[in-house]
N, C-alpha and C positions, 0 to 999 in steps of 0.2 A: 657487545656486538660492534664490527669494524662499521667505520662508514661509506665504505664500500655495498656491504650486504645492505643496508637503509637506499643506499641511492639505486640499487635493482630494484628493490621493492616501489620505491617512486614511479621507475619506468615505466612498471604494472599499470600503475593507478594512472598517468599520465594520458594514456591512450583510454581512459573510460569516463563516463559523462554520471554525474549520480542527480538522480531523479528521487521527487517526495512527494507522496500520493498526494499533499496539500497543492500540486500545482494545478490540481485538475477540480480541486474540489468548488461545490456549484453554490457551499455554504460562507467561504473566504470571499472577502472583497480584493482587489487588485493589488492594495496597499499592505494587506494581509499573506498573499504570496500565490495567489491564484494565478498561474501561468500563460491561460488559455480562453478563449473568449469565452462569455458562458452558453451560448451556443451548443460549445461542444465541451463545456466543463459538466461534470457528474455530479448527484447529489450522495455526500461520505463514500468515497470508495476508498477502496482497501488496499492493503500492500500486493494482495493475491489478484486482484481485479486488475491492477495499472501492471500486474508482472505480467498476468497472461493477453492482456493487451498490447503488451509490447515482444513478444512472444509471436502474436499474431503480425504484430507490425514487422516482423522481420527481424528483430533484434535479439542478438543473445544479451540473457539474462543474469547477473548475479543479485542477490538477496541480502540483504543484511536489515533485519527485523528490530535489533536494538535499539536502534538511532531515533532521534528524532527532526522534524525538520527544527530552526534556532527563532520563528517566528509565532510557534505552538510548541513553545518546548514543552506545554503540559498532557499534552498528548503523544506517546512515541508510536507511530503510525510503520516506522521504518521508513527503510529508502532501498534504490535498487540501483544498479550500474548497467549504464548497456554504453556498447564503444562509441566511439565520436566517428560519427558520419555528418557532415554538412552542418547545418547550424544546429543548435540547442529547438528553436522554436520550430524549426521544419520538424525537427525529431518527436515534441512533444503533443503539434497537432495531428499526427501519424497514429499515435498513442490513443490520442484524445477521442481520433475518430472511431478507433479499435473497442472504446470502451465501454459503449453502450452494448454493441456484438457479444462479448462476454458473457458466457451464464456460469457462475459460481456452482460448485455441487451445495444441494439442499442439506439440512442437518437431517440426519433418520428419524424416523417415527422413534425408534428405539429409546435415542435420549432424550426425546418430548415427553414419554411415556413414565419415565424414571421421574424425570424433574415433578410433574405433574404426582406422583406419588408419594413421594416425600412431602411429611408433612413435623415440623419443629414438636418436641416435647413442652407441651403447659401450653399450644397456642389455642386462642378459642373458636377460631376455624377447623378442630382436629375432628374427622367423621367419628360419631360414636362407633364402637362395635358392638352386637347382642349376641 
């Protein structure tokens, strides 16, 4: 690869701010990487939560689910890109306010029903049958 083609790709990335759902969360302490007063920080939100919240906030969104934040790296929570408008903190209490508003789709009865039915071979919870 030329290092020409690397420094386009830079360019990309230069113009976008990346954001980790731990900035909002209401369970980090400050020191921890909570970005946001707790006010208006959430308890465990998600990568889908802080997207569609910033979604709502006006910002376009890219996703990237692998990563983790370097403060919880035992958790990969993912992170997201949205462009650079004004500062970092205006941007993320914009978010922060968005994230309560948010209602996530419920999981179906369907795979409640599933999970709930399976039941392990030899366990001594197993319903007889007659």
């Amino acid at each position: 690869m030329s290092s020409r083609a690397r420094r386009g790709k830079g360019t990309q990335r230069k113009d976008l701010r990346v954001i980790y759902p731990e900035y909002f969360d209401k369970n980090l302490s400050w020191r921890m990487g909570r970005r946001v007063p707790l006010k208006l920080a959430f308890d465990d939100p998600e990568l889908k939560r802080v997207a569609l919240a910033a979604q709502k906030a006006g910002f376009e969104v890219l996703l990237d689910p692998g990563k983790h934040y370097s403060r919880t790296w035992y958790h990969k929570k993912g992170r997201l890109f949205i462009p650079k408008d004004g500062s970092k903190e205006q941007q993320l209490r914009l978010i922060a306010k968005n994230l309560s508003k948010v209602n996530l789709p419920k999981p179906t009865a369907k795979k409640k029903e599933i999970a709930k039915k399976k039941t392990k071979k030899g366990s001594v919870y197993r319903q007889k049958t007659r």
